[in-house]
C-alpha positions in Angstrom: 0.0 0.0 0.0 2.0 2.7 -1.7 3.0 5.2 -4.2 5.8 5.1 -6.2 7.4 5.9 -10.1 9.5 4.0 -12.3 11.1 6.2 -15.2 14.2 6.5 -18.0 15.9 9.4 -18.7 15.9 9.8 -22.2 19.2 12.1 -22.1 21.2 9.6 -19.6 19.3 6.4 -20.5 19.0 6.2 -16.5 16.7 3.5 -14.9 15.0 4.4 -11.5 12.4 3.4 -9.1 11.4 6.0 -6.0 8.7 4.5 -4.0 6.7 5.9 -0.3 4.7 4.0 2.1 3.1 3.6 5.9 4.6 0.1 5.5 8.4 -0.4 7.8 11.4 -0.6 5.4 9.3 -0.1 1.8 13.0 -0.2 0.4 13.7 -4.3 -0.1 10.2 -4.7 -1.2 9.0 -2.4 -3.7 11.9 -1.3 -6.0 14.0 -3.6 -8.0 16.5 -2.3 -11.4 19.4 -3.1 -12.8 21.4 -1.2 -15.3 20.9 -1.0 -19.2 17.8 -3.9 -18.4 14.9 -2.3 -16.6 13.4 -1.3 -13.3 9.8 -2.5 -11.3 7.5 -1.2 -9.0 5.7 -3.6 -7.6 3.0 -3.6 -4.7 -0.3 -2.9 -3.3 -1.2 -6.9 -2.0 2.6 -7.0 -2.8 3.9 -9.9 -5.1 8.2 -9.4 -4.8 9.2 -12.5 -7.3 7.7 -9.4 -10.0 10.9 -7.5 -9.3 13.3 -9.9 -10.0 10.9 -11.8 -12.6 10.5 -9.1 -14.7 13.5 -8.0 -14.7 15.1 -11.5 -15.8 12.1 -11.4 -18.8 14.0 -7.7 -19.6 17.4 -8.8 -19.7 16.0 -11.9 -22.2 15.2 -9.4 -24.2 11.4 -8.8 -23.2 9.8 -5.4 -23.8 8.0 -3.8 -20.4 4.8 -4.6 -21.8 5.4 -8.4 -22.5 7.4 -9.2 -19.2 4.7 -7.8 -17.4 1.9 -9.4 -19.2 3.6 -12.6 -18.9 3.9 -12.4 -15.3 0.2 -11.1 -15.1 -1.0 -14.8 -16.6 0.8 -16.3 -14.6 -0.9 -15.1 -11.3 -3.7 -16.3 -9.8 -3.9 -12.7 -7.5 -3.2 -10.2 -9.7 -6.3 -8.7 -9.2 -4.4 -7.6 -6.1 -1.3 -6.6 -7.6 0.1 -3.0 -9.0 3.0 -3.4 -11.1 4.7 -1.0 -13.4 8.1 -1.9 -15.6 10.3 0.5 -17.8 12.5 -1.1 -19.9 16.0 -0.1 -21.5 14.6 1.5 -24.5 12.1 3.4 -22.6 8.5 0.9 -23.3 6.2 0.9 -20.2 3.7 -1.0 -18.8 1.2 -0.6 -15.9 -0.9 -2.1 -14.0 -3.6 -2.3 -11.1 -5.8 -4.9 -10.2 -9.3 -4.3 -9.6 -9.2 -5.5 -6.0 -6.6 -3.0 -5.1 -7.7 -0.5 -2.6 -9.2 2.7 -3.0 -7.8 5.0 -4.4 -5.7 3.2 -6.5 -4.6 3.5 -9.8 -1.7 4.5 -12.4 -0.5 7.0 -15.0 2.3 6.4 -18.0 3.8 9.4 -19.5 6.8 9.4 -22.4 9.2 6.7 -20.2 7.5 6.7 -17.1 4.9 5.1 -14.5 3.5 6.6 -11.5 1.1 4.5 -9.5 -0.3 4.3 -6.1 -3.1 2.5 -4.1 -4.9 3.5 -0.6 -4.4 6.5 -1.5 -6.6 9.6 0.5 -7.4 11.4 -2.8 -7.7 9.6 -6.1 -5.7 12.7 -7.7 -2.5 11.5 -6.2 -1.2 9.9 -9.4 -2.2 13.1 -11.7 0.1 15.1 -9.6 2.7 12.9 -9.3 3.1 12.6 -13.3 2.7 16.3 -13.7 5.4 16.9 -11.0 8.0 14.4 -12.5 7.1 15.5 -16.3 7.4 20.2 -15.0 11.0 18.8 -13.2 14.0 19.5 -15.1 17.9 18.1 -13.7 18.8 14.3 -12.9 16.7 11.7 -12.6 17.2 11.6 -9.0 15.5 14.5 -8.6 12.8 14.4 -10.8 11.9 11.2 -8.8 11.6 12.8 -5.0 9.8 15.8 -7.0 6.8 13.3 -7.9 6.8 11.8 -4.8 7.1 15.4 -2.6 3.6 15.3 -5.5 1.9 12.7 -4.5 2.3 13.7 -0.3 1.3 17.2 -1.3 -2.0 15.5 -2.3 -2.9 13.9 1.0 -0.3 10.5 -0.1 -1.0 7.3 1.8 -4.5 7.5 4.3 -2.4 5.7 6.8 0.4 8.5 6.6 3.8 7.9 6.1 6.9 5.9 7.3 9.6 4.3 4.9 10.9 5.4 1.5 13.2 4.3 -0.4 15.0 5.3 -4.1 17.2 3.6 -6.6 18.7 4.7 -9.5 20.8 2.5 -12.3 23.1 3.6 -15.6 21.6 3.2 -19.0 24.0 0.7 -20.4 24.9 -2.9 -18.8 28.3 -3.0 -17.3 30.6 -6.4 -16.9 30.7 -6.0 -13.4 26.7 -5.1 -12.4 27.6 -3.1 -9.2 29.0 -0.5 -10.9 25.7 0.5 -12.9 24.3 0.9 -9.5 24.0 4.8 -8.9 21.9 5.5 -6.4 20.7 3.2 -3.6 18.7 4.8 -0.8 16.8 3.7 1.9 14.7 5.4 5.2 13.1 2.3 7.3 11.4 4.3 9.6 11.3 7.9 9.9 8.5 10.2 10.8 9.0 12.4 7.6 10.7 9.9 5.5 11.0 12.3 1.9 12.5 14.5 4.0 15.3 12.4 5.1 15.3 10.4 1.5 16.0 13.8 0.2 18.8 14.8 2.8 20.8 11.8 2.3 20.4 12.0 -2.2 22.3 14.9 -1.2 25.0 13.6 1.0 25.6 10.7 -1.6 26.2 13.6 -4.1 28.9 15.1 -1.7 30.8 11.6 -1.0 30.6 11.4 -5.1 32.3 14.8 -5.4 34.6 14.4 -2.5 35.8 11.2 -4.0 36.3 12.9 -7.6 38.6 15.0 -5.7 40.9 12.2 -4.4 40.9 11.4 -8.0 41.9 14.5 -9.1 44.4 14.8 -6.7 45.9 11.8 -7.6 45.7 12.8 -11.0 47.6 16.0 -9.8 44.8 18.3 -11.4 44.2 20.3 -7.8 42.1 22.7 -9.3 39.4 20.2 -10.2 40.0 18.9 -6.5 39.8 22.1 -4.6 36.7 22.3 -7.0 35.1 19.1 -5.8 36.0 19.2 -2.3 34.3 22.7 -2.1 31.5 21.5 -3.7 31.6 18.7 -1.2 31.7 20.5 1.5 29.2 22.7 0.7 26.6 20.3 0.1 27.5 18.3 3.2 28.6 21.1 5.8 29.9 20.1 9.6 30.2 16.4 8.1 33.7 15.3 9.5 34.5 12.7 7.0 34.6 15.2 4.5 36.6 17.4 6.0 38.9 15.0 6.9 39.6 13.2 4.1 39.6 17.1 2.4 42.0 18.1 4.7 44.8 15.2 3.6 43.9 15.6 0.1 45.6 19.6 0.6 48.2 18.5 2.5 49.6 16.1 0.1 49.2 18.7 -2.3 51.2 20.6 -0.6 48.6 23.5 0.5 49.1 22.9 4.5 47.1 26.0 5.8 44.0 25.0 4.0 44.2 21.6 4.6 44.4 23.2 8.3 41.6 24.8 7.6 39.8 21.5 6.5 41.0 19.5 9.7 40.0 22.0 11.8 36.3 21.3 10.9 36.4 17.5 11.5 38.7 18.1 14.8 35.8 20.1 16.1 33.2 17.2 15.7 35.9 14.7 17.2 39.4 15.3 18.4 40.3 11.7 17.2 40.5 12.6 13.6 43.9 13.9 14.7 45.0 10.6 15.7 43.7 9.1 12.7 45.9 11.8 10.5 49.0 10.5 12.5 48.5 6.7 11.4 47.8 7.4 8.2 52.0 6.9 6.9 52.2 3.8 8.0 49.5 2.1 5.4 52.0 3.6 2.7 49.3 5.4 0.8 49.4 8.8 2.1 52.7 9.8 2.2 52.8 12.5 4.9 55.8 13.7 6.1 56.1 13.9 10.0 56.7 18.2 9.9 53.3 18.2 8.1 51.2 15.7 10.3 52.8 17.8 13.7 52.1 21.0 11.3 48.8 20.1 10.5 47.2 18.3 14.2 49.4 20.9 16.4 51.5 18.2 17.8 
């Protein structure tokens, strides 16, 4: 008893599934995708072999519409099932069963699903659609703007718990983990979009920070001190960050920022300045012992 999307980006060829509910920890149930194949929604009386069904029909070679229709013979209950499949090249395919509770029911746009059931207004899936379709930017975001949608109209009649979005490349990849963009969860929160939205945010600074060490490695530091700024201003006060900022200066050779940068985390937790001492010894970050006493005081 949900409400959630399934879309492609036509410009990316991204595959994503964002997905609501007053049901605990939504996120193992509802959403299933895998890069350059498809993704799934599926739930209301929830069936889960649907997820990992129709995906295996997708990567066969199955559009949307067949995989699901298969599926759909195949079960005695879907009368009490809401599915909804996007495939690689954009097909999709909906559906809710006439025994799903009120309100229930789906929309399909140009690459995209939205559906819900037990809803508290039957417009829920309208404004979801229209929310995702006005949205410009990533995918990510034009996913949590539908779903913000579909809680502006009322959303579930039980209220609201666990949400959960996930977000795959376009193209298959020989080792599957790495199409794996996005992978969010909130199992229990009272304002779960809130905190689904907080945390797509602090994934996008861990992505930039890590670009940085990259760069830095690549010895390009003004992509770095781009990234890490970036970073940092997405995710401020966070500690990691800073930290790891703060080393990738140092070894760059710009000691009073990285200062700067280890100031930040030091104020969270003095023991960063341990950590920054045993850092040598792994042989990866070669800091020399003036710079670590320069840098933690000490």
């Amino acid at each position: 008893m949900t409400y959630s999307i399934v879309a492609r980006d036509p410009q990316s060829g991204e595959l994503g599934v964002a997905v609501q509910s007053h049901y605990f920890s939504v996120g193992p149930v509802v959403p299933w995708v895998e890069a350059g194949v498809g993704a799934v929604a599926t739930q209301a009386f929830v069936e889960v072999s649907y997820g990992p069904k129709g995906l295996e029909l997708m990567r066969a070679g199955k559009t949307a519409e067949q995989a699901l229709h298969a599926l759909l013979l195949a079960d005695p209950e879907s009368a009490r099932r809401q599915v909804a499949m996007v495939d690689a090249a954009g097909n999709v395919a909906a559906h809710t069963g006439k025994q799903c509770i009120a309100h229930a029911g789906h929309r399909v746009g140009a690459g995209v699903s939205v559906q819900a059931n037990m809803m508290e207004r039957d417009s829920v899936p309208d404004a979801m659609l229209a929310a995702f379709e006005a949205t410009s930017g990533e995918l990510a975001e034009r996913l949590l703007a539908a779903l913000d949608a579909a809680e502006g109209e009322g959303g579930d009649i039980r209220g609201k718990q666990s949400a959960a979005i996930v977000v795959a490349a376009g193209s298959r990849d020989a080792e599957p983990w790495q199409g794996r963009l996005l992978d969010l969860r909130v199992e229990d929160h009272p304002d779960p979009l809130v905190e689904l939205r907080r945390l797509v945010q602090l994934q996008r600074a861990y992505r930039l920070a890590d670009a940085a060490e990259h760069a830095t490695t690549a010895g390009d530091m003004t992509a770095a001190a781009s990234n890490i700024m970036q970073a940092m201003q997405l995710a401020p006060g966070n500690a990691e960050i800073a930290f790891w900022a703060a080393i990738g200066t140092a070894m760059a050779g710009q000691l009073p920022l990285a200062k700067e940068f280890l100031a930040q985390a030091v104020s969270v937790d003095r023991r960063w300045n341990e950590l920054v001492r045993r850092l040598p010894a792994s042989g990866m970050f070669p800091l020399t012992q003036e710079a670590i006493r320069d840098l933690t005081g000490g």
